[in-house]
N, C-alpha and C positions, 0 to 999 in steps of 0.2 A: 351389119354395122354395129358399133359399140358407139353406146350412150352414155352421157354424163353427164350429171346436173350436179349445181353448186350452189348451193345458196350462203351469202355471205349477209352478216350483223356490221353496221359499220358504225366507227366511234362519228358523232355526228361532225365533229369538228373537222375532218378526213373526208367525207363524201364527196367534194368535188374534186381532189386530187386521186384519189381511190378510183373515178369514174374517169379521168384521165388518162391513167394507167393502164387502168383495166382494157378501156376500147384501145389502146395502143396494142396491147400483149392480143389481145382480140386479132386488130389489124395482122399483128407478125404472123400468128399462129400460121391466117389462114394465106397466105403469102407465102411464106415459106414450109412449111407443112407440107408435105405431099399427101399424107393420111389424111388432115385435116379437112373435113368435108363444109362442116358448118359451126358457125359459132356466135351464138346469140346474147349479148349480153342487154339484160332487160332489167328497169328499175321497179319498184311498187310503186303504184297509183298514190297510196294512202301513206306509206311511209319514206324517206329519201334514204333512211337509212338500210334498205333490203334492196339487197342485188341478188338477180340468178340465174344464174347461167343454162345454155341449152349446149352442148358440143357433142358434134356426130363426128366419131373418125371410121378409119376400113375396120380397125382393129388394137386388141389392147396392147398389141405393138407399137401402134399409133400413138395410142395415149403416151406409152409410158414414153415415146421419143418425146412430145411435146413436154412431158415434164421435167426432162432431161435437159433440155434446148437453154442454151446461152438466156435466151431473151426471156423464157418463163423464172426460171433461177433470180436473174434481175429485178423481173415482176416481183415473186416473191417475196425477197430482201426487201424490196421496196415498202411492201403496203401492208408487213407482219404488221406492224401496230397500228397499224389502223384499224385491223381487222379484231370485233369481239365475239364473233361466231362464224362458223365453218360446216358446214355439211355437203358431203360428198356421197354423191348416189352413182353408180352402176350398173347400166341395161344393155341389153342386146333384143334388137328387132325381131318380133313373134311373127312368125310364120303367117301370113295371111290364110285366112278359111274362109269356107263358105263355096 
């Protein structure tokens, strides 16, 4: 599986529209998505302005369709300025031991 977490900074004024969006582009992914496995969009306890994402696909062919995809593009466009920080991480599931 390939993993990706995102954590976003949001302009405060934007968090509810941002959080609109967001579970929408959430909703398509995994809808339409074949790869799409899982996809968690989760807020901070302490802050309203930190969103961060969980997303499992098969693979980084997966990803790169979802970023490709009509409806992420859209997303995108949509919530650049809402957005004042972005971090993008990249994992793949370690082999269980033991």
């Amino acid at each position: 599986m390939y993993i990706v977490t995102v954590d976003f900074d949001l302009d405060p004024r934007y968090v509810a529209p941002f959080m609109d969006a967001m579970l929408e582009n959430a909703r398509e992914s995994r809808a339409v998505e074949a790869g799409c496995r899982q996809f968690d969009v989760c807020r901070s306890e302490d802050d309203p302005t930190k969103v961060f994402l969980y997303e499992v696909y098969d693979d980084r062919a997966a990803f790169e369709a979802h970023v490709a995809s009509e409806h992420y593009k859209a997303f995108a466009a949509k919530v650049g300025e809402w957005v004042t920080g972005k971090r993008v991480n990249f994992y793949r599931n370690a082999p269980a031991t033991g």
